[in-house]
Structure formats: C-alpha cells, structure tokens
N, CA, C and O of each residue as an XYZ file, in Angstrom:
564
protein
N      53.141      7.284    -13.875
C      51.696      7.381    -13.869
C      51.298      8.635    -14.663
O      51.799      9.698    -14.298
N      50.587      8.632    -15.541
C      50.055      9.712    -16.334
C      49.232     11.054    -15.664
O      48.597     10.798    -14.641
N      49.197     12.271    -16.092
C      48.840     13.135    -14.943
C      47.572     13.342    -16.043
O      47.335     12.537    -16.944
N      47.003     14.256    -15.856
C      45.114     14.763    -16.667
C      45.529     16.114    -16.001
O      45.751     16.577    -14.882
N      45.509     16.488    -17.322
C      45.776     18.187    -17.257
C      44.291     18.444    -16.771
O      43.397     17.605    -16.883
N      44.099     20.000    -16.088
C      43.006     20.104    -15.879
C      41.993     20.376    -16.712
O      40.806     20.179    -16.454
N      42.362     20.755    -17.553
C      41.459     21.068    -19.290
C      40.953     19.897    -19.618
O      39.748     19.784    -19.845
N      41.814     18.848    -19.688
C      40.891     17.903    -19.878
C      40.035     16.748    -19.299
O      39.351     15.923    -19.904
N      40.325     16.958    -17.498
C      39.774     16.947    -16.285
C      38.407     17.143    -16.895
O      37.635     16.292    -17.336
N      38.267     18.567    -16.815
C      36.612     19.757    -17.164
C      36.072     18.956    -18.513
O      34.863     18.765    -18.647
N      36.895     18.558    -19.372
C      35.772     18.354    -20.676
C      35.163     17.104    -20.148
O      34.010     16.844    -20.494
N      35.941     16.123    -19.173
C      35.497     14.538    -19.047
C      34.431     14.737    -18.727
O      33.400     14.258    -19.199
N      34.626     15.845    -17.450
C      33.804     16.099    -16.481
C      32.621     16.498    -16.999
O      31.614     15.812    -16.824
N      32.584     17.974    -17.893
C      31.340     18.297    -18.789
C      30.536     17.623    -19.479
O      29.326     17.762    -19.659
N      31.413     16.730    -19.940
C      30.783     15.756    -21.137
C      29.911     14.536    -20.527
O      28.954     14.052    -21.132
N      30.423     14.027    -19.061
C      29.608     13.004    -18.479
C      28.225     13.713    -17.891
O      27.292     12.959    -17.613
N      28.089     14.933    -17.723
C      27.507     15.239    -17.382
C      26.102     15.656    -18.293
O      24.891     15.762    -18.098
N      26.862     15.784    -19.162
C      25.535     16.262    -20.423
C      25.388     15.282    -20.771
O      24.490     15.253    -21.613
N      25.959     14.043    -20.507
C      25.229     12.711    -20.902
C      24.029     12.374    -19.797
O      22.941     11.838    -20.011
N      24.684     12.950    -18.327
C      23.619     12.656    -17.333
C      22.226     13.334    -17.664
O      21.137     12.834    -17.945
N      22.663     14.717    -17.524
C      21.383     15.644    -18.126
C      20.303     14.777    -19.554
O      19.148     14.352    -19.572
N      20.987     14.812    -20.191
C      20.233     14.094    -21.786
C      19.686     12.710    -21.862
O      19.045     12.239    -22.802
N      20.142     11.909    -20.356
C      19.674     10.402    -20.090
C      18.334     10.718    -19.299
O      17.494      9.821    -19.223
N      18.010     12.367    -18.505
C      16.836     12.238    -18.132
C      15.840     13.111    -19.103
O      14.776     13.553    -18.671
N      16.193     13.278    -20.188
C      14.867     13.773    -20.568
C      14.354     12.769    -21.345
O      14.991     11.877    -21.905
N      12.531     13.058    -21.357
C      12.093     11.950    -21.477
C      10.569     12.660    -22.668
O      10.058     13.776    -22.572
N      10.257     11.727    -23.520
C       9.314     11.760    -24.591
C       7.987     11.576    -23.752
O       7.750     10.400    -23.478
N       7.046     12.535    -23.274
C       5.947     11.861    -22.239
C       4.540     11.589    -23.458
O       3.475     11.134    -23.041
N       4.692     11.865    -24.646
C       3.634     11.912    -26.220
C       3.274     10.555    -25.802
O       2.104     10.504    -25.421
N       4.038      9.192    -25.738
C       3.503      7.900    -25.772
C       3.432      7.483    -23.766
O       3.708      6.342    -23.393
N       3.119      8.361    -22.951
C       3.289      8.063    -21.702
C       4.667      7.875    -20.937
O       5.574      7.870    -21.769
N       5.147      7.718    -19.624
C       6.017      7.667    -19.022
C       7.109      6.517    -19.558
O       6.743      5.360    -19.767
N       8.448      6.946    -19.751
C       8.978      5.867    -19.963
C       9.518      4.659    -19.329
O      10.282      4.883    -18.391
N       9.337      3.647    -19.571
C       9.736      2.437    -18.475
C       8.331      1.679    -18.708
O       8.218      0.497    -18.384
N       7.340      2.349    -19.242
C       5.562      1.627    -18.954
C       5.172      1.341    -20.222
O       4.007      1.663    -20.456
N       5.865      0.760    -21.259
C       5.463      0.810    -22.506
C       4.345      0.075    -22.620
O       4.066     -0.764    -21.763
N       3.466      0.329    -23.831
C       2.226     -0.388    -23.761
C       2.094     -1.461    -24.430
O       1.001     -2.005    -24.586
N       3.427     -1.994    -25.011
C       4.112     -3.420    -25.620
C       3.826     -4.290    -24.709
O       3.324     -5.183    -25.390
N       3.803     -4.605    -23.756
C       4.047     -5.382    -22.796
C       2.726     -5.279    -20.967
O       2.128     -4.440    -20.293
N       2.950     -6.625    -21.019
C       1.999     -7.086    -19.723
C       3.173     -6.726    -18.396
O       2.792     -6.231    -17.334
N       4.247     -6.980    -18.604
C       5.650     -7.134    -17.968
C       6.648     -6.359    -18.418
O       7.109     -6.277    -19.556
N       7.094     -5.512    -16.930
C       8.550     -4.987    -18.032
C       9.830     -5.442    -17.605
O      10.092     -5.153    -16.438
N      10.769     -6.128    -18.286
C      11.703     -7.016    -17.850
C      13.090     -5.609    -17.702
O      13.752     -5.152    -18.633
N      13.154     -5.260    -16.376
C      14.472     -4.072    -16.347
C      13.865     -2.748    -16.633
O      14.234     -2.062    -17.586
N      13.218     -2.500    -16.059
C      12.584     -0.941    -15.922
C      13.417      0.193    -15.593
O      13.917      0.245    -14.469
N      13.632      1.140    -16.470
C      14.865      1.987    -16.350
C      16.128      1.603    -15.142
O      16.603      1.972    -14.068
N      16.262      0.426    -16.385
C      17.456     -0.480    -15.907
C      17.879     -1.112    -14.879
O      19.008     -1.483    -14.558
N      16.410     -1.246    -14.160
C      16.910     -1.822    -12.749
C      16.935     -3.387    -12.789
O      16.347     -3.737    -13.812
N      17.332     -4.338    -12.161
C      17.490     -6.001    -11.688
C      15.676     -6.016    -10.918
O      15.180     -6.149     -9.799
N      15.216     -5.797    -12.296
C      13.372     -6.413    -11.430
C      12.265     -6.530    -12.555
O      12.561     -6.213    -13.707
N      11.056     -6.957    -12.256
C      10.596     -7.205    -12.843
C       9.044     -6.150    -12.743
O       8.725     -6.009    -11.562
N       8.162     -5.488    -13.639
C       7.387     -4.850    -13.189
C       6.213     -4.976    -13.818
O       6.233     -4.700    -15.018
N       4.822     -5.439    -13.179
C       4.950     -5.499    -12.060
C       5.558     -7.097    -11.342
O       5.601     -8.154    -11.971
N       5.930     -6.933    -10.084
C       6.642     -8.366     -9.788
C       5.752     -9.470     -9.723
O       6.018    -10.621    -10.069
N       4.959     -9.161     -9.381
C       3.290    -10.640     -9.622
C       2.428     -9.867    -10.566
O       1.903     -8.754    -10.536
N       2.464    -10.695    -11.274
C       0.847    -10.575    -12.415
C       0.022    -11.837    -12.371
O       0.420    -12.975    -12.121
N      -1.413    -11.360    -12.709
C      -2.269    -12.364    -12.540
C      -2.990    -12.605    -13.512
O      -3.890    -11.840    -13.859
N      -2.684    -13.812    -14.166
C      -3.802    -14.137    -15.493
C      -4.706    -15.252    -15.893
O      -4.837    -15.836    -14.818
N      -5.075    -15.598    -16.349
C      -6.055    -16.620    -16.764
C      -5.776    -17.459    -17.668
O      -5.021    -17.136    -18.585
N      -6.385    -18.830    -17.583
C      -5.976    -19.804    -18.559
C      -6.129    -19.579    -19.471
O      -7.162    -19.029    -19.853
N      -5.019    -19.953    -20.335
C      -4.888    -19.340    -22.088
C      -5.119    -18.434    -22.167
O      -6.087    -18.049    -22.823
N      -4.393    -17.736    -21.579
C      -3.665    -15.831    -21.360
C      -2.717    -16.574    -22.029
O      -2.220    -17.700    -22.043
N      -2.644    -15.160    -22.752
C      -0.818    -15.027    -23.380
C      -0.434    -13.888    -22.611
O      -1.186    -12.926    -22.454
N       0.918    -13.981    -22.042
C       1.423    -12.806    -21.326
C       3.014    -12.326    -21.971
O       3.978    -13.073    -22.133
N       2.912    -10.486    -22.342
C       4.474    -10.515    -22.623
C       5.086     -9.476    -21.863
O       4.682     -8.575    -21.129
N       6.558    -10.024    -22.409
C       7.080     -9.353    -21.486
C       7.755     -8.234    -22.272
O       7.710     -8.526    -23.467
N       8.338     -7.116    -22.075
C       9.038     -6.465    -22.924
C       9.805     -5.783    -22.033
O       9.559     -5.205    -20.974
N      11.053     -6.019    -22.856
C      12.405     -5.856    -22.794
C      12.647     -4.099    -22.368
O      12.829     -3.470    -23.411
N      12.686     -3.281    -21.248
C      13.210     -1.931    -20.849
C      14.641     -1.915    -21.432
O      15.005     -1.082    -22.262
N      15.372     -2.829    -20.970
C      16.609     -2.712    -20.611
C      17.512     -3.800    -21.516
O      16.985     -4.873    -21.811
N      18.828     -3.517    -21.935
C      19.576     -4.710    -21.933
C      19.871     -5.544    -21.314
O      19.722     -5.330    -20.111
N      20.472     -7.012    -21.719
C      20.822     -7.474    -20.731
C      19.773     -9.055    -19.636
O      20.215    -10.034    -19.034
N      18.716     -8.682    -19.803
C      17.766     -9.345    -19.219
C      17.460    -10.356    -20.176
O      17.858    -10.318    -21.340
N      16.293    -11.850    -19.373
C      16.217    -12.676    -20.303
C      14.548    -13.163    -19.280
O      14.106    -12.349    -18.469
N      13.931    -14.345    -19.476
C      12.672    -14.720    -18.636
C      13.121    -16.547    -19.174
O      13.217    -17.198    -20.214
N      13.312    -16.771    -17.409
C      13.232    -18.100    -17.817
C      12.248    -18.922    -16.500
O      12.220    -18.459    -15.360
N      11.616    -19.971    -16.833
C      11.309    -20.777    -15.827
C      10.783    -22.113    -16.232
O       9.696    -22.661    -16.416
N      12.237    -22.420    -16.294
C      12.512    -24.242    -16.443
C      13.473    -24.867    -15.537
O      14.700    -24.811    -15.619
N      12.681    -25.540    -14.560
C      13.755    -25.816    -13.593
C      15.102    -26.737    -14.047
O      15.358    -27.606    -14.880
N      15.850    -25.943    -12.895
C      17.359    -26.460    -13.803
C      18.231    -25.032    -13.975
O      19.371    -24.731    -13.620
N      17.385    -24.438    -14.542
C      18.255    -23.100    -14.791
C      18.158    -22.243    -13.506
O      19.178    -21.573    -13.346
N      17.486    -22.122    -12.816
C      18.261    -21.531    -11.288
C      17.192    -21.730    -10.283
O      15.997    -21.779    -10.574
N      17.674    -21.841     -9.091
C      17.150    -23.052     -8.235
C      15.242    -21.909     -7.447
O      14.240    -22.415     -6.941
N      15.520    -20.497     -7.694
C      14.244    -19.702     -7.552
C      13.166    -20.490     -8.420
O      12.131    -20.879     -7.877
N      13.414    -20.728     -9.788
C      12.343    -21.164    -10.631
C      11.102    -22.326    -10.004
O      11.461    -23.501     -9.923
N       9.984    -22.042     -9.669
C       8.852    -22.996     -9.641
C       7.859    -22.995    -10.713
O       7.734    -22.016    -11.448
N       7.070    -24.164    -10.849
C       5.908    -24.123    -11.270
C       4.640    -25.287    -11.172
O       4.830    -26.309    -10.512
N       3.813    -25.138    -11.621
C       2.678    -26.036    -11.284
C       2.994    -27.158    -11.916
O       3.701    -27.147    -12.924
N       2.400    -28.473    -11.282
C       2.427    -29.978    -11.591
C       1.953    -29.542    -12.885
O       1.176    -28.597    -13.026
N       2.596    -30.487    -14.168
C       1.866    -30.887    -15.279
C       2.242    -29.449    -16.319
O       1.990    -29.192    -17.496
N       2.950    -28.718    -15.240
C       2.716    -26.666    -16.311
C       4.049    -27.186    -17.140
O       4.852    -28.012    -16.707
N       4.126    -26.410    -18.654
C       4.718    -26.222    -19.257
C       5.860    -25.199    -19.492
O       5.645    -24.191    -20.166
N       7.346    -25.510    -18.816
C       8.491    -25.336    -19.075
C       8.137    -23.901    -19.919
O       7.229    -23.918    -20.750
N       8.908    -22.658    -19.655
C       9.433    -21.749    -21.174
C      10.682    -21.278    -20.326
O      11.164    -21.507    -19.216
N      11.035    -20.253    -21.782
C      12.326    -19.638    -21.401
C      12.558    -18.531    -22.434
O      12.876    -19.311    -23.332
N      12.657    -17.237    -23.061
C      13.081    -16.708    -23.826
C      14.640    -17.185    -24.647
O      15.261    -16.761    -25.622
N      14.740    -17.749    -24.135
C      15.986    -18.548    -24.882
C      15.755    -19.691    -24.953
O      14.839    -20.285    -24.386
N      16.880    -20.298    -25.941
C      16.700    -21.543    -26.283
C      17.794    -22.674    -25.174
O      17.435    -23.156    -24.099
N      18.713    -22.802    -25.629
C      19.659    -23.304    -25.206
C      20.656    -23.289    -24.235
O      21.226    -24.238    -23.698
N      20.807    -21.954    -24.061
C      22.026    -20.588    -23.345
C      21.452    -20.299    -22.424
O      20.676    -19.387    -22.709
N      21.375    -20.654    -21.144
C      20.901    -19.715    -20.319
C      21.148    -18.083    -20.091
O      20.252    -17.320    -19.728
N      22.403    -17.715    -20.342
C      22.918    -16.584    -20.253
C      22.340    -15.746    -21.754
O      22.651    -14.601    -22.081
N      21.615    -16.496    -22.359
C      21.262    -15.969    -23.633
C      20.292    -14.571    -23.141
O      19.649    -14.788    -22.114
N      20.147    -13.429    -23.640
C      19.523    -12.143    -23.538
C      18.539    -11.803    -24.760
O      18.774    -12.081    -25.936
N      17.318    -11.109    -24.241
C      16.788    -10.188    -25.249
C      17.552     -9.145    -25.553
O      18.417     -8.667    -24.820
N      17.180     -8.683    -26.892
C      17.371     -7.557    -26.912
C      16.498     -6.141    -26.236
O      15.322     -6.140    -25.872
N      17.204     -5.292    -26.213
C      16.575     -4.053    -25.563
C      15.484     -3.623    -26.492
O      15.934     -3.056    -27.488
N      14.037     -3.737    -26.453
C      13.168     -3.358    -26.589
C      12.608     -4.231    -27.449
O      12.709     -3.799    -28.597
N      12.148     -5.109    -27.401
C      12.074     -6.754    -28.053
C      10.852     -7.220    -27.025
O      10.498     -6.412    -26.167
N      10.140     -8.657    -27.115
C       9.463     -8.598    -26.305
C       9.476    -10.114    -26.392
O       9.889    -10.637    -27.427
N       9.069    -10.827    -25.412
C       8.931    -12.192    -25.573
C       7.550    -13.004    -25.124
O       7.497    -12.675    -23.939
N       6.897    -13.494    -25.253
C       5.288    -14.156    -25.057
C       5.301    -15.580    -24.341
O       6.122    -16.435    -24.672
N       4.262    -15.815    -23.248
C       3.907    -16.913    -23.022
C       2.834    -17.406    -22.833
O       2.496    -17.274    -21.657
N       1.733    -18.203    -23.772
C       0.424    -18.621    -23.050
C       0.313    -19.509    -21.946
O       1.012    -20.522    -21.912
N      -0.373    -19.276    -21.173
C      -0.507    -19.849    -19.726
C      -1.841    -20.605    -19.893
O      -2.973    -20.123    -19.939
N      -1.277    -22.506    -20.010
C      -2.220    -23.226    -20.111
C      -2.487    -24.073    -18.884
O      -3.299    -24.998    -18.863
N      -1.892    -23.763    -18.069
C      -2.118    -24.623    -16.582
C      -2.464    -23.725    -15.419
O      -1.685    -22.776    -15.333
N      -3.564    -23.758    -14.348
C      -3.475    -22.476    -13.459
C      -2.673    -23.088    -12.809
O      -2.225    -24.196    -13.105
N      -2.277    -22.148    -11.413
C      -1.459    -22.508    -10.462
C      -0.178    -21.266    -10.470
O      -0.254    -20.544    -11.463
N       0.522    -21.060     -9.884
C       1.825    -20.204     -9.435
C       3.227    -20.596     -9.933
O       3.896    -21.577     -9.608
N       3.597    -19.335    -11.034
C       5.009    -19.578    -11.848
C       5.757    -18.607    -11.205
O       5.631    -17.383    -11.156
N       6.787    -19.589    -10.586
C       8.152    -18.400    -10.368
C       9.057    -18.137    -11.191
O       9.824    -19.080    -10.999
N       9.722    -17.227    -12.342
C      10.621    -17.086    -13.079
C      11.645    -16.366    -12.690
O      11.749    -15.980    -11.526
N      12.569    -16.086    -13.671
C      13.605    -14.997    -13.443
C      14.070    -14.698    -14.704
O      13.743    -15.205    -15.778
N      15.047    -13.626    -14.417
C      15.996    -13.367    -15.291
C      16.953    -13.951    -15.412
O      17.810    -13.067    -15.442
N      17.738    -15.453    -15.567
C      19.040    -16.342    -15.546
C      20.007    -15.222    -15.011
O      20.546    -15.573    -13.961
N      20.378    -13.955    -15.450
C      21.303    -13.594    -15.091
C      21.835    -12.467    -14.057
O      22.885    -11.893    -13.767
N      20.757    -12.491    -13.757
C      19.983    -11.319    -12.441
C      19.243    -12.047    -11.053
O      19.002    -11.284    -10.117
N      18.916    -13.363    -10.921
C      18.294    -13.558    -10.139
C      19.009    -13.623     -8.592
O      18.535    -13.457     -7.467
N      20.158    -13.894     -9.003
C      20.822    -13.652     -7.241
C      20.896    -12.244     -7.046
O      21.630    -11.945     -6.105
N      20.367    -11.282     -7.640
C      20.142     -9.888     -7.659
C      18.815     -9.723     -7.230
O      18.428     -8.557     -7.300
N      18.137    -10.402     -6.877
C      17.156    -10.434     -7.045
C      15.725    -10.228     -7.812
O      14.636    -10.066     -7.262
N      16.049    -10.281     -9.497
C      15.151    -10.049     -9.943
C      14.907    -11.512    -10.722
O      15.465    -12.100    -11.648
N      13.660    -11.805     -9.755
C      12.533    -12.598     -9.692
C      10.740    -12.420     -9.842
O      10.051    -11.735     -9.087
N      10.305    -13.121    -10.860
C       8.996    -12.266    -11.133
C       7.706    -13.410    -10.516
O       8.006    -14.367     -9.802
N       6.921    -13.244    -10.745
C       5.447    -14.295    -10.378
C       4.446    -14.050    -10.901
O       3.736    -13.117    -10.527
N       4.080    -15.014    -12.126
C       2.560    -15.085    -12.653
C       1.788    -16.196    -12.141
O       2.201    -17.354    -12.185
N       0.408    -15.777    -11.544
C      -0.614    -16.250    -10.522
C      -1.082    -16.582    -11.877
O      -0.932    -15.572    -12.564
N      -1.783    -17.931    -12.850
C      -3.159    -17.918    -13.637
C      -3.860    -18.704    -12.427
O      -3.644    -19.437    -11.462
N      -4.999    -17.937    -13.267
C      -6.376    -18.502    -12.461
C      -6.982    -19.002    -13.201
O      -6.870    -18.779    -14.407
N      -8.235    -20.258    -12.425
C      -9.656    -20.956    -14.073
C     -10.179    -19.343    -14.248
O     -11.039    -19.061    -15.082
C-alpha cells in the first residue's frame, strides 16, 4: 500500500482548500449568484437537486425559462419519462431534450416553454427526480 509523505499530505490538503476558499467568492456587480436574470427558473441552484423557485405561476402563452445554475440537470414533462411527471388534459408534452432522457443542459444555457393550456405541470429533472428535484408551473386564463 503506498504511504503520502507528509509534504505532500499538506500540499493536497492546501490546495483543496484554496479551491474551497476561491469556490466562495462571489461577483455581487450582476446580483447574488444562483439568481441570474436569464431565467424565470433556476434548474440546480448552487448545485443543489432542486428547482428555484419550486412552483411558478404563469399565464396562457407565457413563455417560461429555465436556466441552467448547474451541470448536469435537464426539464422534462412527458409522461413516460418518470412516473412524478403530470399535466393538464389536452397540454402539450416538452422536454429539454430530444430523445435521451438522460440527455443534459449545459451549465449556463437556458431552455424555454410557452404555456398554451392552463391547468398544473409537474416536471423534473430525468436525472434527479428520485432526489427529489421536482418543479411545478401553475398557468392561469
């Protein structure tokens, strides 16, 4: 079994740490980060399994987006792809992906949906939702 001298114990050690330090400083010129003003929705808010905020409420023929905090995340709600997903009689299917469920945005990317039916959409993230991150857009007439 290989031993770790202590010299280089201290640099691992130093070095993860000034990564910790340098992961919290933060640019506050365009507001807090995690709240970008890209987006109605933030899909992984300093990287967590959620959606923010978790219910939004919009109106027919609203377009709503979402934008991407984090890697990793995706917005789907077409039933079929995981058994959380609901939506209204007659509402129209989306998904940020096409084909793949496991398919992802990229980190800081954003994805759009107009909301032409009222009634209550449950979505998720395909690959987070037994994590629980599950979101809800309410449209209203």
């Amino acid at each position: 079994m290989p031993r770790c001298s202590r010299r280089s114990l201290l640099r691992t050690t130093g070095l993860a740490a000034a990564g910790v330090v340098a992961g919290c400083a933060t640019d506050d010129s365009d507001g807090p980060t995690g709240t970008p003003d890209s987006g109605d929705i933030v899909a992984g808010p300093d990287g967590a399994y959620a959606f923010e905020p978790e219910e939004y409420t919009a109106s027919v023929g609203e377009t709503v987006t979402w934008y991407f905090d984090s890697p990793t995340h995706n917005v789907g709600c077409r039933p079929g792809d995981s058994p959380q997903i609901s939506l209204p009689d007659g509402a129209e299917p989306f998904a940020s992906y096409d084909d793949s469920v496991g398919e992802t945005v990229p980190q800081g990317d954003t994805y759009e949906h107009t909301f032409e039916t009222a009634g209550e959409y449950t979505y998720v993230c395909v690959p987070h939702a037994r994590q629980g991150m599950v979101g809800t857009v309410v449209v209203e007439e």
